[in-house]
C-alpha positions in Angstrom: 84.1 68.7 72.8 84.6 70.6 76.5 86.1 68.5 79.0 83.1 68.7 81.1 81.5 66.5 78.2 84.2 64.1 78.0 83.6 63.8 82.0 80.7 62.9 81.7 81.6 59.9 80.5 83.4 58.7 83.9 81.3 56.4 85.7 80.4 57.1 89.7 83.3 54.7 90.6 86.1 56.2 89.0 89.0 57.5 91.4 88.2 61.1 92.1 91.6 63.1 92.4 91.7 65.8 95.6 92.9 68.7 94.0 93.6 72.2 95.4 92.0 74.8 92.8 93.8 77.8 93.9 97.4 78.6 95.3 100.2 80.3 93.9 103.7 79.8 93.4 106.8 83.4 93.6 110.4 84.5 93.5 109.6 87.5 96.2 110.9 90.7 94.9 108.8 94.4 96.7 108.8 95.6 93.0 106.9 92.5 91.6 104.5 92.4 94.6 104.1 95.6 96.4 99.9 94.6 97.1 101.5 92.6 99.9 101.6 95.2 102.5 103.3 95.6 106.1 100.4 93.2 107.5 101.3 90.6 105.5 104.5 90.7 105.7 104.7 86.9 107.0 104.5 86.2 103.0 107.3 88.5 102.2 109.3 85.7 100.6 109.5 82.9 98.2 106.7 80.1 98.0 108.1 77.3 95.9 106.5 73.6 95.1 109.0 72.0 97.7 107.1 74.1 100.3 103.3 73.1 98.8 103.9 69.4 98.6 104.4 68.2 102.5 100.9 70.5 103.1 99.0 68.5 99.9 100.3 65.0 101.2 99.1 66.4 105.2 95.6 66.8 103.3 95.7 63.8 101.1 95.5 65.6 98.3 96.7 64.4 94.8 98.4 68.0 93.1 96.9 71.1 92.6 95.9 74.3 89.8 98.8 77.1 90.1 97.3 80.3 89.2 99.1 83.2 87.9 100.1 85.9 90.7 101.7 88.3 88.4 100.6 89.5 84.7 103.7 89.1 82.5 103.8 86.2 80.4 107.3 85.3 81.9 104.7 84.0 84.7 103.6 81.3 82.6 107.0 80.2 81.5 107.9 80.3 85.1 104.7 78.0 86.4 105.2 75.9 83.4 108.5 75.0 84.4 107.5 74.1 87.3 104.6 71.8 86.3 107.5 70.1 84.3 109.2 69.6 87.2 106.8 68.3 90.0 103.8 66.6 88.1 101.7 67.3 91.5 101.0 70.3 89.9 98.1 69.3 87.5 97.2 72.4 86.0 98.3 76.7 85.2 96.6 79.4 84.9 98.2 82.3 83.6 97.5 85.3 82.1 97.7 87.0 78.3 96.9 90.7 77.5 93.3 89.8 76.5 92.9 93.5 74.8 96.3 92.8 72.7 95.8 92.8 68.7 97.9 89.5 68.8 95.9 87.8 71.8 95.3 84.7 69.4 98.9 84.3 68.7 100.0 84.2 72.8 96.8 81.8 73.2 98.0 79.8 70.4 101.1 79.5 72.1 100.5 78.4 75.6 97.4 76.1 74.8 99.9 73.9 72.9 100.9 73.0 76.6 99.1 70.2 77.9 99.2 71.5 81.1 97.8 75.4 80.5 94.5 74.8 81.1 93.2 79.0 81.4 93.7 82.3 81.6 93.2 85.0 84.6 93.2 88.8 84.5 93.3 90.7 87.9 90.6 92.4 87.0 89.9 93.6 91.0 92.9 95.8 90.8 91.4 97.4 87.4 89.8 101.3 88.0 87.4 100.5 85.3 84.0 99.9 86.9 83.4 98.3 83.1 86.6 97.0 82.1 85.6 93.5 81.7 82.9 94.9 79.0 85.8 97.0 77.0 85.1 95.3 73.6 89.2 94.6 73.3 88.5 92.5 76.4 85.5 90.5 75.4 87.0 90.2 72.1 89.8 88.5 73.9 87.9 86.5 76.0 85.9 85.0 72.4 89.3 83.9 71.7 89.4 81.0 74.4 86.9 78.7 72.9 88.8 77.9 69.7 92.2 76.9 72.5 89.5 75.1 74.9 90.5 77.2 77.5 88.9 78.2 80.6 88.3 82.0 82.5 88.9 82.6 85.9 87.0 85.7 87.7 88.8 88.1 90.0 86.6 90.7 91.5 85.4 92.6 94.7 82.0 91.6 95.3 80.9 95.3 94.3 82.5 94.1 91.2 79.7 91.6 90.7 77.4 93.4 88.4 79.9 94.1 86.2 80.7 90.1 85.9 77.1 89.2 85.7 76.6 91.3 82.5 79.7 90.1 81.2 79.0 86.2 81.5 75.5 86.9 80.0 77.8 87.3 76.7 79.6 84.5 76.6 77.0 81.4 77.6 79.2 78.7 76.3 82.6 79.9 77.7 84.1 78.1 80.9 84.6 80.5 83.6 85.0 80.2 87.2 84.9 83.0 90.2 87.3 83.2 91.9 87.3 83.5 96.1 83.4 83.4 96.2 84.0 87.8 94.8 85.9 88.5 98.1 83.0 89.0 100.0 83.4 91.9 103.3 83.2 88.6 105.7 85.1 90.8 108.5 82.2 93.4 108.9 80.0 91.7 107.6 78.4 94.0 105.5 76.5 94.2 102.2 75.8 90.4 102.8 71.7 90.8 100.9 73.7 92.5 97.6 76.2 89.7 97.7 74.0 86.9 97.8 71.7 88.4 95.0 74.6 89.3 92.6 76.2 85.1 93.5 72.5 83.8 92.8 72.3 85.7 89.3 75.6 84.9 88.5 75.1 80.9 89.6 72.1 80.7 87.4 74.4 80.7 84.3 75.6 77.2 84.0 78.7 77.5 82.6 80.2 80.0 85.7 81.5 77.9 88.8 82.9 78.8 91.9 86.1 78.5 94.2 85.7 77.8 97.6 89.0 80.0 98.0 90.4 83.2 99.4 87.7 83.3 102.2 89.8 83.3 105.3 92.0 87.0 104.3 88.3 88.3 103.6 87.3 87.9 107.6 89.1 89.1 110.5 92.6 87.5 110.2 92.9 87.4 114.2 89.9 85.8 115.4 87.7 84.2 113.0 85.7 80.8 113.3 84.2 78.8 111.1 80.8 80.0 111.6 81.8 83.4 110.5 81.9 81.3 106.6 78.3 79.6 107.2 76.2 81.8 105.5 78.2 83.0 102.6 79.0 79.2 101.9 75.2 77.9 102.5 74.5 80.9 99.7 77.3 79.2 97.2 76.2 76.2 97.3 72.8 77.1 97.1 73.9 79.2 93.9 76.7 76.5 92.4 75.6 73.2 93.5 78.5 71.1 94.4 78.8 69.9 90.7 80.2 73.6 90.6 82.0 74.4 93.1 85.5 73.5 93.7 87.9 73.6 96.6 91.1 76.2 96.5 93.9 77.0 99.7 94.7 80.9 97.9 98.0 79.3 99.5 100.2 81.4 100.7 97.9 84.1 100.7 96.2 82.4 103.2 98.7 82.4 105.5 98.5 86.0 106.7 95.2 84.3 107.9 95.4 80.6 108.5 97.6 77.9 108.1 97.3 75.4 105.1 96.1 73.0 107.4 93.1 74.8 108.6 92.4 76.6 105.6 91.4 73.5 103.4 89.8 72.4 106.9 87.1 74.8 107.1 85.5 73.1 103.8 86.3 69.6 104.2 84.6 70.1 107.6 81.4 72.1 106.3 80.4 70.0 103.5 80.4 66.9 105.8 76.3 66.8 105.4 76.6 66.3 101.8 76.7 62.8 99.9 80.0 61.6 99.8 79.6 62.0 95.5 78.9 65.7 96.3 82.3 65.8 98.3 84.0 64.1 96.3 83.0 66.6 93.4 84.2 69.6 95.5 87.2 68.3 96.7 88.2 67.7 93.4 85.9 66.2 90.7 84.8 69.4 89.8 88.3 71.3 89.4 89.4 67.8 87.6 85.9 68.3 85.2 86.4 71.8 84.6 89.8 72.4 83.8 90.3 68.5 82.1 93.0 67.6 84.4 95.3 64.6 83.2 
């Protein structure tokens, strides 16, 4: 049984836990994290859970899903630890090498902890324009069902045909995309291709979405939250709000936005929806689809 089934079984009163879907926790080093450039260099140190936790209790929300940032499978031992240690954290995703001959074994391995709930590959920084069809990797990716664990999505949004022929093999696997596909929100451009690609892709009901990594994607000086309307009226058209979930990209936002505003600009434009359908996005649905405890 998936968690979403087991969900299913909460009634409409149950307490819904806020969660944040998306942020990330590091031990700066430039070797380990030489993507974060000159402009960015405000995140140019470490981002521990002591530094998350006064920005979830500002928000009034109850933990959050650490996802991995680097693809070593130290990183899970390292965001483990630290779920062990502060029990806000509800969730990890890490990473395996999905193409490895012994994928099973590392799967076997992590899913024994209660609190590794997926798996991520950075498949945005991969040349490949079909690496997530390389049978190695989709032979990986069969592996997750037996550990009941879910897939998380990182693309470009010119990435997104790819990712809709891969999730068209693999109808019963969890997966979630990350950052809406990292959209060019700043110029604005290629906006009809993105929306077809997220409408395709939302049609398969086991895909959901993030509401993440929006704010780095527009113009880190001088954007407002109208500059978000569209591409969000599109995912929720796509996702509906029993699949879309609310993520900071924390501190990745912050060459961008503060915490504070970041998690503002969705709380604030789902405010015409029920208060069920918030509640799902602020946290039902990350709760539902990676069966937090």
């Amino acid at each position: 049984m998936y968690y979403w089934e087991l969900y299913d079984q909460y009634t409409p009163n149950s307490y819904i836990m806020k969660i944040d879907a998306h942020q990330h926790f590091w031990l700066y080093t430039p070797e380990e994290f030489g993507w974060i450039s000159d402009d960015m260099a405000t995140i140019r140190r470490n981002f521990m859970p002591e530094d998350l936790q006064p920005e979830l209790q500002k928000m009034q929300f109850d933990g959050c899903v650490a996802v991995q940032a680097s693809q070593t499978l130290d990183e899970n031992y390292f965001l483990l630890g630290l779920s062990e240690d502060y029990s806000f954290i509800k969730g990890v995703v890490g990473w395996v090498d999905l193409q490895s001959d012994t994928v099973s074994d590392s799967l076997s391995e992590f899913a024994s902890q209660s609190k590794f709930v997926g798996v991520r590959h950075v498949v945005q920084g991969e040349s490949d324009p079909e690496f997530m069809l390389r049978p190695a990797f989709m032979n990986g990716i069969e592996q997750l069902a037996q550990h009941n664990l879910t897939y998380d999505i990182l693309i470009y949004h010119h990435q997104l045909p790819m990712a809709i022929r891969f999730v068209e093999k693999f109808p019963d696997q969890p997966m979630v995309l990350d950052h809406i596909a990292k959209p060019d929100i700043k110029n604005g451009q290629g906006f009809d291709n993105w929306r077809k690609n997220i409408l395709q892709l939302g049609s398969h009901s086991n895909v959901y979405c993030k509401l993440s990594g929006m704010v780095t994607e527009a113009n880190w000086q001088i954007w407002t939250p109208q500059d978000f309307r569209k591409y969000l009226d599109t995912v929720l058209e796509a996702f509906t709000p029993q699949r879309l979930m609310i993520g900071s990209d924390w501190p990745v936002c912050l060459v961008a936005s503060p915490y504070e505003k970041t998690i503002q600009l969705v709380i604030d434009y789902i405010q015409s929806l029920s208060q069920q359908e918030q509640n799902q996005i602020l946290g039902g649905t990350s709760a539902q689809f990676y069966g937090l405890e």
